[in-house]
N, C-alpha and C positions, 0 to 999 in steps of 0.2 A: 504494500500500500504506500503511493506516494504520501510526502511530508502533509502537503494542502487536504488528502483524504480524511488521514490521518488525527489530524487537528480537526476537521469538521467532525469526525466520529467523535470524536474526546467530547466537543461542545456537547453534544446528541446524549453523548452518555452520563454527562453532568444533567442536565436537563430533565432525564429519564429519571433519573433521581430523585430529584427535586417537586418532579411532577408525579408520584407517588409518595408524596407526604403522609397520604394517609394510613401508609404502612409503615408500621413504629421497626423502627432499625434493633431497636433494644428496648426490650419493654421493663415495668418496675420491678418484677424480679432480679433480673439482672443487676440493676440500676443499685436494689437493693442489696446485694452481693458485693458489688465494688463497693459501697459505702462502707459497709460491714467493714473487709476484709483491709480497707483502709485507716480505718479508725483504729482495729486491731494492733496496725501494724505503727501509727503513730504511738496508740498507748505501750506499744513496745521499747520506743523511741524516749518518750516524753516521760518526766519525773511526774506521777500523780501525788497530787495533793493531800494528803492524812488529816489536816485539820476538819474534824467534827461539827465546826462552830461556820467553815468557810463552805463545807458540800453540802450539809442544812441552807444556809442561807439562798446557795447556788440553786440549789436544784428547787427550793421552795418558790423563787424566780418563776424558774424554767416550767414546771410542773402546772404553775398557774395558766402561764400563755399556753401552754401543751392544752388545757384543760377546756378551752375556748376553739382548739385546730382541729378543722378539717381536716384530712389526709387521706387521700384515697389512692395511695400508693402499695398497701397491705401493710404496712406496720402496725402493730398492735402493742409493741410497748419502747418505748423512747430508754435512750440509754444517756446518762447524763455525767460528763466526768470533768473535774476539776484540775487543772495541768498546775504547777508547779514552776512557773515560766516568769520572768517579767516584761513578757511582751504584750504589750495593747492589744489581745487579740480576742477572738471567738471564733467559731464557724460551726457549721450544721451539716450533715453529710445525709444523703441517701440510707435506706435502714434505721434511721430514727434516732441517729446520734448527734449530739451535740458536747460541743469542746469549750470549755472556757478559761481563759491563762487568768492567773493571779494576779498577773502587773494589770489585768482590763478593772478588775477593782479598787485600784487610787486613780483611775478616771472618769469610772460610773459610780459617783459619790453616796446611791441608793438605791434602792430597788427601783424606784420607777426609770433609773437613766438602764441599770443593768437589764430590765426586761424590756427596753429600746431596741438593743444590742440583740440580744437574744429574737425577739420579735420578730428583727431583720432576718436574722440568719437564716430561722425557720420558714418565712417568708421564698426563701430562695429554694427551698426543698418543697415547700405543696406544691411550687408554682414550676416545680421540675426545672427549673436554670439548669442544672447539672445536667437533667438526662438530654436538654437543647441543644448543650456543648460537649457532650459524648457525640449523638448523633451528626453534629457537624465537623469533629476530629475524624468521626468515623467516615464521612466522603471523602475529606480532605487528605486522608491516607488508602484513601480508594478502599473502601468497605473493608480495611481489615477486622478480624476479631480485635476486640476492646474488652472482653469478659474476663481474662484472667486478672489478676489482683494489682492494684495502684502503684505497690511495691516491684511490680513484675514490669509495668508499663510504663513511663513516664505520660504518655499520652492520656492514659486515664487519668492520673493524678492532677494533672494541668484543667482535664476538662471539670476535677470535682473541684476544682480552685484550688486543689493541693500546690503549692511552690516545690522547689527543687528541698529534697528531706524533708517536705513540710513546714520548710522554716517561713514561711510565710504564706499568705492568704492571695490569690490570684484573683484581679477583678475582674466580677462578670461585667457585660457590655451595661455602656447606660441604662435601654431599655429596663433591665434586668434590674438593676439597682436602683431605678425609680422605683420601679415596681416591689420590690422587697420593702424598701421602703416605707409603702403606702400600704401595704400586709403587713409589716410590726408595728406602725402605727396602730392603725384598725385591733390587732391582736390584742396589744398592748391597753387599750381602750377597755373592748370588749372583757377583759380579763380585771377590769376597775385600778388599773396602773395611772399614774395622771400622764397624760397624754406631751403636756407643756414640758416635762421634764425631757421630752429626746431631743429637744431643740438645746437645752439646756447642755444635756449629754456632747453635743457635737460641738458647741462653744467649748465644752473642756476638753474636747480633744483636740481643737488646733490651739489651745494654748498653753495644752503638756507637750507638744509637739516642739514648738520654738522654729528653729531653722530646720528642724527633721522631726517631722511628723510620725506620730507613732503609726504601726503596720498597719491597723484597719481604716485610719483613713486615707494614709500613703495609696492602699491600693484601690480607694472609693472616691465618686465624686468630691469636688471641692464642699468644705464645710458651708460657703457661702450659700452656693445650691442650692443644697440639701437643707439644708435651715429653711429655706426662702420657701420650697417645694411642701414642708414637714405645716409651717406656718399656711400654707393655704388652703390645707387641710384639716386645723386644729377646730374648726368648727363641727365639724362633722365627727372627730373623733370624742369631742367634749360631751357630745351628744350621748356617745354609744357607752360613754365612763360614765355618763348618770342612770344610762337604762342598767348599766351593771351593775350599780353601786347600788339603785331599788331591786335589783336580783339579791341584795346580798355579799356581794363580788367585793370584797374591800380587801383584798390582800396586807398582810405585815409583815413581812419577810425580813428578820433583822439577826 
């Protein structure tokens, strides 16, 4: 096959692709697997946290937003673990894991900025970001298998926002980040967290940041943004924190 055939077949075969969308490349099984086997393999990696006082606090967080989430991914129970880290971070993975480093606690000053955080992250798992950027690594490397483990692949690990060791958080695309966003908001609401405080939350992380920004916003829109974005929304979420709060819903996680 000449070069010019060649190249028109490639277009044709991207195309063929793209235009069976509605055939999932990798479905939540799977999806659920790689999170699994990556979290595993971080908490292999990562010093876990022993304080009693600090994975109460954590998880009573986590537990609350969890307690408000849709998921209809198959998980049936969330795994919640405290790292021992001082890096500003969090993340949520596929299979119902969530990670939170100890340094993200001198800059989510309480529970309502830390189930910001959290909010977001799980934000990013109902709303499958991950399994978006699996299946677009997976054209991009021309349908290879993606299903063996994060540790085995780099290519998986990139598309769960794993970094190179894990040592840091990979941003998902704007789109994506708006949208988590405005799902840990809502969460964060709905679960009777005060909604004003994630605005709050993002002021103190570009001002523990200084000339270097800690990880999670390093690799997230600008705090300006997101502030602005978080703020045009605060009405509707104020809303959904008083329908919670006559639920009952008044969280105190301390």
């Amino acid at each position: 096959m000449n070069p010019v055939k060649r190249a028109i077949a490639s277009v044709f075969g991207v195309l063929l692709i793209f235009s069976c969308a509605s055939l999932p490349l990798v479905d939540d099984a799977q999806m659920n697997k790689m999170g699994t086997e990556a979290f595993e393999d971080i908490k292999s990696k990562e010093q876990i946290e022993t304080s009693a006082y600090l994975n109460k606090y954590v998880k009573c967080v986590a537990n609350s937003i969890l307690q408000v989430t849709q998921d209809n991914t198959g998980v049936e129970q969330w795994e919640i673990v405290v790292f021992r880290n001082n890096a500003v971070n969090a993340f949520a993975l596929p299979g119902g894991k969530i990670g939170v480093y100890t340094g993200l606690l001198q800059v989510a000053k309480n529970q309502h900025q830390l189930a910001a955080v959290i909010g977001h992250e799980v934000g990013h798992v109902i709303k499958q970001h991950g399994k978006a950027r699996v299946q677009t690594a997976m054209v991009t490397e021309g349908l290879l298998s993606v299903v063996q483990g994060a540790s085995e692949n780099p290519m998986v690990a990139q598309a769960l926002g794993l970094g190179a060791q894990y040592g840091v958080m990979l941003p998902f695309s704007r789109s994506h980040e708006t949208e988590a966003d405005e799902v840990g908001l809502k969460l964060m609401s709905m679960a009777g967290f005060d909604p004003q405080e994630s605005v709050k939350l993002w002021q103190n992380m570009a001002a523990a940041g200084g000339n270097k920004p800690p990880e999670l916003i390093s690799t997230h829109p600008s705090d300006t943004t997101r502030i602005k974005d978080l703020q045009s929304n605060m009405a509707d979420a104020l809303a959904l924190r008083q329908a919670a709060q006559s639920q009952g819903k008044s969280p105190s996680c301390q």
